[in-house]
N, C-alpha and C positions, 0 to 999 in steps of 0.2 A: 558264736558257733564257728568254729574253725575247721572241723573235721565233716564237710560234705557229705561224704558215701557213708556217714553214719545218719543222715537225715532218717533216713525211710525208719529204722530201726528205732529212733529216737520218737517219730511219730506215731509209732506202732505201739509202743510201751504208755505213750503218756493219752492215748486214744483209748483207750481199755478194749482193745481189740477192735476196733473200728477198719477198716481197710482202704487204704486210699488206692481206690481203682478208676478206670475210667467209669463204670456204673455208679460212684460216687457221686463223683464230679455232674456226672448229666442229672442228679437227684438235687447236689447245690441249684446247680444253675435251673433246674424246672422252679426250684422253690421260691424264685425270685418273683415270680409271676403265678406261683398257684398258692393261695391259703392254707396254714399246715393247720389241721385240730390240734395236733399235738406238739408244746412246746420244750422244747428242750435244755434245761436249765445247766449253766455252765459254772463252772466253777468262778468268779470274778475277779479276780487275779490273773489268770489262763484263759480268759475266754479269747482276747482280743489275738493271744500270740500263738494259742493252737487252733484256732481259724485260720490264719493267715499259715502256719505249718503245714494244716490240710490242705488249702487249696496249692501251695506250691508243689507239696507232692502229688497230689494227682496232676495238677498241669505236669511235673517231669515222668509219670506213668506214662501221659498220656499222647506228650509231644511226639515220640518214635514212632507210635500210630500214627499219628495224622501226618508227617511225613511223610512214613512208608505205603499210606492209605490202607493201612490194616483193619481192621474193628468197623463198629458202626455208631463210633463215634458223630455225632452233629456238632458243626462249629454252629453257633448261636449269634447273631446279629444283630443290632438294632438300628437307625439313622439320628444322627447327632440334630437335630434339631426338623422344621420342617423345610418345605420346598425352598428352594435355593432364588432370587433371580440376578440378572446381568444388569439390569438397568434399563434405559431407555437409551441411551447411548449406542450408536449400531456398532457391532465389532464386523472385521471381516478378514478373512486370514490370507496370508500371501497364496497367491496362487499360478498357473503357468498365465501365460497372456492369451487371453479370447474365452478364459474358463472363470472369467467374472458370468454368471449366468443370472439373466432376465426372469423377475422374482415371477415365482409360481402361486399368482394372487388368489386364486381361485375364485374369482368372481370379488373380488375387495383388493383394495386400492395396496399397495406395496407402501411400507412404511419406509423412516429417511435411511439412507447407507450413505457412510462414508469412507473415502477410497484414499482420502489424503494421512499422510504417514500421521501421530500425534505427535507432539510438540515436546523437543526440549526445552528446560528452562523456561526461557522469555520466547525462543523462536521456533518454529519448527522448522523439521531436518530440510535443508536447501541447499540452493547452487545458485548464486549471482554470477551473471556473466555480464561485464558493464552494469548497464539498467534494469538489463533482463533480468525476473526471479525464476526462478522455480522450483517447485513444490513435492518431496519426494513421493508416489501413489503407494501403493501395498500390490496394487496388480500389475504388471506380473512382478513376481519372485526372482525373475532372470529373464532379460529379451534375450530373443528368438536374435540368433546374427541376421537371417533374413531383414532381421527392421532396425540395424545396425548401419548409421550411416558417415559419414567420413569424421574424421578428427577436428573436435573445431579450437582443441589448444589444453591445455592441462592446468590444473590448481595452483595456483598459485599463493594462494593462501589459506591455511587452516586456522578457524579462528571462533568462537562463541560466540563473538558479535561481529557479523557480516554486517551488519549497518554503519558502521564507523570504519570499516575499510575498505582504499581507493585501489586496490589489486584487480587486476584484470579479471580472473576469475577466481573466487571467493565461496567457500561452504564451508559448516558446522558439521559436517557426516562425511563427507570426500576427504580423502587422506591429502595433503599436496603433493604436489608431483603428478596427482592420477589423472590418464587423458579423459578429458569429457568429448563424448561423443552426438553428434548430428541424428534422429532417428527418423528411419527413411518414411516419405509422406505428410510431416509435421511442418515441416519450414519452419523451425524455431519455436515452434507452438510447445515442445516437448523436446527433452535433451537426454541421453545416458550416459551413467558414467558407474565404475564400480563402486560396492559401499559390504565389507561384511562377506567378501569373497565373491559376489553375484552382481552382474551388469543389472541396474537398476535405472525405472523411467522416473523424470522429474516433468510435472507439467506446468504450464507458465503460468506465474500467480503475482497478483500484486505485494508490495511490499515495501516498507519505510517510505509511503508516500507515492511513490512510484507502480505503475502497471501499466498501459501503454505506453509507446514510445513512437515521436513523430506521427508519422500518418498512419500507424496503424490500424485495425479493424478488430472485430471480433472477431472473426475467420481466420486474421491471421495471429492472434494470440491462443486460438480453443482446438483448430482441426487443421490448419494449414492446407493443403490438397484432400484430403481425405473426405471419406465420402460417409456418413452418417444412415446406417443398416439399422439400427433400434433405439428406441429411446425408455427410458425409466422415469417419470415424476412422481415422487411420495406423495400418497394422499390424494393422487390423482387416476393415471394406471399406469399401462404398460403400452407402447408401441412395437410391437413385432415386424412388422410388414416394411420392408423398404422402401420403397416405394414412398407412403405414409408418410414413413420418418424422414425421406431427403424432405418432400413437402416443408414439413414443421421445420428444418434446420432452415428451409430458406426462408420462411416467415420470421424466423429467429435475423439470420446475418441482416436481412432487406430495413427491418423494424427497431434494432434494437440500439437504443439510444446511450451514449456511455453518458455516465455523469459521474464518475471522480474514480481517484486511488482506492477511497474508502471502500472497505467491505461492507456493504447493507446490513443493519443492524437488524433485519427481518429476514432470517433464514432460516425459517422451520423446517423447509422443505430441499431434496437433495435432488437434482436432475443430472442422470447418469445417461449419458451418448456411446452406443457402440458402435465403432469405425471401422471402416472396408479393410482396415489395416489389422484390426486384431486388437484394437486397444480400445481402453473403455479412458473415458473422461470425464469431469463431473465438473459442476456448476450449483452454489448453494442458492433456493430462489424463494421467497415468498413476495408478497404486496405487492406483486407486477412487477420486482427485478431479478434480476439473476446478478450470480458473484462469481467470481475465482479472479481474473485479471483486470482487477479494475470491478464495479456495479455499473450495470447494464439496467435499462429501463424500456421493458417488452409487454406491456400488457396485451398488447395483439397475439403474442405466441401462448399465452395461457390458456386464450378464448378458445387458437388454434384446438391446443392440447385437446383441452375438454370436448367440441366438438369429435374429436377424433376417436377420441375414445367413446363416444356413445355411440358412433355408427361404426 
């Protein structure tokens, strides 16, 4: 068929008066779902291509209505399969910083979140500085300049595999060239730098082998200065109360025993720190350790935890 604006006339002729209106159309589509008594035998040669003639003309009756919102036309819907789900897997979207919000358990334990960017390839998104790893978060979206703190030197290498190279400072997501920045309160704990148009945090995480360096601590690889306002343990609860949560951070720094690079191969569970500074942190923990820079071994702070949360 070549000549369009002869459609309708053409359908009208070989319909033996039939009308393709929008009252049609709604009598197709009711029939799909109501039983007819009466069957309508079609010619079988025609049946398949003046079906498909009808319902093209009524869809073009009918389209300039439902555009214009004329008639009382119903669009008709149905859902392509059943309930949808995510997975088990926590997703969690970029957000401003301090607007990670402490889950609303309602009397049940918060399941795991996770705050660390997902991985490309073989590594995820980082910034090696020396020794130092760190790990890009999802929260926030963009630091606040308030928690912008001095220049500690720029990229100087862009590369897929940060582990084979001896450059100063080294990432798979930072453009070279770009200044990586100090963030105020951390003392190396945490570092920004831009990535995708937006100053973004990275927090310090072990890596090829390496997570602490010299004498370091847990304090000075997870909070630096900063003061520990809430805490979050999946499966466990929630810490609101300051107070509280300094408590548990220091039975965390006083107890918590490092035993290697490795990340604990037992981390069902996600333990997320909110800081005086605005910044949320996380820690993966089951069997009495906790992860991110280096495994730590704290079964004191678990006991803590639980105590805390039933009174």
């Amino acid at each position: 068929m070549k000549r369009l604006e002869n459609l309708k006339e053409i359908a009208d002729r070989n319909l033996c008066g039939l009308k393709a209106d929008p009252s049609l159309l709604q009598q197709i589509l009711c029939a799909q779902t109501t039983p007819q008594k009466k069957t309508v035998r079609w010619r079988p040669i025609l049946a398949g291509s003046l079906a498909a003639v009808l319902l093209l003309c009524a869809g073009l009756i009918a389209l300039p209505n439902l555009i214009r919102g004329d008639g009382d036309m119903n669009v008709v819907s149905r859902s392509a399969g059943g309930a949808q789900t995510l997975g088990s897997f926590p997703l969690t979207a970029n957000v401003p910083a301090g607007s990670v919000s402490i889950s609303e358990s309602s009397g049940k334990a918060p399941g795991y979140r996770n705050l660390f960017a997902p991985g490309q390839n073989a590594n995820f998104p980082l910034l090696k500085i020396g020794e130092a790893t760190y790990r890009l978060l999802t929260s926030p979206s963009s630091l606040s300049d308030s928690l912008l703190g001095d220049q500690i030197g720029r990229v100087t290498e862009f590369t897929s595999e940060p582990a084979v190279s001896s450059s100063a400072i080294v990432s798979n997501i930072v453009a070279a060239d770009q200044p990586v920045y100090a963030v105020q309160g951390m003392k190396g704990a945490a570092v920004a730098a831009e990535t995708d148009g937006s100053l973004r945090v990275f927090q310090r995480v072990s890596y090829s082998g390496t997570a602490i360096v010299g004498s370091e601590g847990l304090k000075d690889v997870l909070l630096g200065s900063a003061q520990v306002v809430a805490m979050e343990l999946s499966d466990v609860g929630v810490i609101d109360r300051q107070d509280v949560a300094q408590q548990l951070a220091d039975v965390l720094l006083q107890n918590a025993q490092y035993e290697g690079a490795a990340e604990s191969a037992n981390n069902s569970q996600s333990l997320l720190l909110w800081l005086s500074n605005g910044l949320v942190v996380q820690m993966n923990a089951g069997g009495g350790t906790l992860s991110a820079c280096g495994t730590w071994s704290c079964p004191e702070f678990f006991d803590a935890f639980s105590d805390a949360v039933s009174n």
